[in-house]
C-alpha positions as CSV (number, residue, x, y, z in Angstrom):
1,X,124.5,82.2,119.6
2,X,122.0,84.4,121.3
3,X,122.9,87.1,119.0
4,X,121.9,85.3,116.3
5,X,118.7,84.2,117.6
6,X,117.8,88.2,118.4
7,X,118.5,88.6,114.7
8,X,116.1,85.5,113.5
9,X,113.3,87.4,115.7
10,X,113.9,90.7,113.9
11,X,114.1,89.2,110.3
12,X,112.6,86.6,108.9
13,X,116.0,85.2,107.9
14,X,119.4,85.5,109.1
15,X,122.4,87.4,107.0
16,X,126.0,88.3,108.6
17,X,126.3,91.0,106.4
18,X,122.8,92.7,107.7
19,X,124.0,96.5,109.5
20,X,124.6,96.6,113.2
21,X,121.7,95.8,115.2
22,X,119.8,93.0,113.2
23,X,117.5,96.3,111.0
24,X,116.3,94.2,108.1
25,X,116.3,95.4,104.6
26,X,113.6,94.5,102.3
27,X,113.2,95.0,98.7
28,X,110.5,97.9,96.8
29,X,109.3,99.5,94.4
30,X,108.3,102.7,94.2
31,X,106.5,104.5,91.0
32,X,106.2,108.3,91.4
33,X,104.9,110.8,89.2
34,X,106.6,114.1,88.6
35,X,105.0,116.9,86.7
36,X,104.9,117.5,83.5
37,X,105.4,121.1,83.3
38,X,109.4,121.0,84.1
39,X,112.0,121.4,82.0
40,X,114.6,118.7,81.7
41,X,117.5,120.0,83.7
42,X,114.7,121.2,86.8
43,X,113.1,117.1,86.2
44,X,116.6,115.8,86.4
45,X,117.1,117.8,89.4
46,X,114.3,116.9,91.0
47,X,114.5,112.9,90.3
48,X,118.2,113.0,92.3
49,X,116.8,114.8,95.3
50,X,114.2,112.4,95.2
51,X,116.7,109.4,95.3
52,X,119.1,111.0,97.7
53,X,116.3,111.2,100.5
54,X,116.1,107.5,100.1
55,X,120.3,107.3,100.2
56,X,120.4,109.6,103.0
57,X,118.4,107.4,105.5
58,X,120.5,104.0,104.5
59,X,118.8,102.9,101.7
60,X,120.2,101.9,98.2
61,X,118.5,102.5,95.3
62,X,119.3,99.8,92.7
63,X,117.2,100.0,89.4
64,X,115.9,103.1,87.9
65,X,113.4,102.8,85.1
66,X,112.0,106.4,83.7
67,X,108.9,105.6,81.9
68,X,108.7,109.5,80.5
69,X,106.0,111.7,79.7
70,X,102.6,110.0,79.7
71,X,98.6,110.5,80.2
72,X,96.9,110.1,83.2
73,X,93.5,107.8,82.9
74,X,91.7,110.7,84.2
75,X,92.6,114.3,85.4
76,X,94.9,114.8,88.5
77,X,94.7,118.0,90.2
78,X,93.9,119.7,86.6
79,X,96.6,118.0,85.0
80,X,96.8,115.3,82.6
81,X,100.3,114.3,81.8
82,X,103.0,113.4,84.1
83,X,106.8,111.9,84.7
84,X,106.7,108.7,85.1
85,X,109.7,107.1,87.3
86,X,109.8,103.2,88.1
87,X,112.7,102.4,90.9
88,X,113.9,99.6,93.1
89,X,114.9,100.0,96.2
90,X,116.4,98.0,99.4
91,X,115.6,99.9,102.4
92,X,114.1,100.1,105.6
93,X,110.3,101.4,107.0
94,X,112.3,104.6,108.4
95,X,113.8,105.6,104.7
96,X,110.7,104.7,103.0
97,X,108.5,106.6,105.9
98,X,110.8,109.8,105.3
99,X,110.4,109.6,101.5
100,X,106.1,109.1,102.0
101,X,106.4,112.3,104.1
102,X,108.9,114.2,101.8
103,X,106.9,113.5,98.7
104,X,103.3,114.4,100.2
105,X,104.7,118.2,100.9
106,X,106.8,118.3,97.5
107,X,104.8,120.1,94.9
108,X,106.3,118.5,92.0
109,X,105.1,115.0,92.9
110,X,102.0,114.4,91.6
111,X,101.6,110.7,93.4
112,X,103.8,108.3,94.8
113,X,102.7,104.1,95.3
114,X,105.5,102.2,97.7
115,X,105.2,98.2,97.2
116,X,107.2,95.5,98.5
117,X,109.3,94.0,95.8
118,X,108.9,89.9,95.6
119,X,111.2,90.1,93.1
């Protein structure tokens, strides 16, 4: 009983199947932009390191939508064209905060937005 109120005051809701120690996993999104200047096999590359920083720190990516090769609205950085990548994640803050950090240093990304998913 009292375990399951410590997990009600972690989470909004409770779940038997949630990983030891009552860490709640919430649903995102995350849209990045990869640059448009590598080749396929070096883009492909990149997308999977991408994911397995998420997968590495307990997340699970479930959807992956690659909107391809499109114009910016305005100029980024002297580019104008970028990859676009759509994906859906269930993870915590710590896999999420990882992947923010990875992606600021990685030179490939152009920009990365992380929403919560209230799908």
């Amino acid at each position: 009983m009292k375990r399951e109120i410590a997990l009600l005051s972690v989470c909004s809701e409770y779940k038997p199947d949630r990983p030891k120690g009552g860490a709640c996993m919430k649903k995102y999104e995350i849209m990045y932009i990869v640059k448009d200047g590598l080749d396929d096999e070096s883009r492909k590359a990149e997308i999977e390191k991408l994911h397995a920083i998420l997968t590495s720190n307990g997340a699970k990516v479930t959807k992956v939508n690659e909107w391809g090769l499109r114009n910016f609205a305005y100029p980024i950085n002297d580019m104008v064209k970028g990859y676009y990548v759509v994906i859906k994640v269930t993870a915590e803050k710590a896999a999420l905060d990882e992947f923010a950090r990875l992606t600021k240093i990685n030179q490939n990304v152009v920009r990365h937005l992380i929403t919560v998913d209230k799908d």
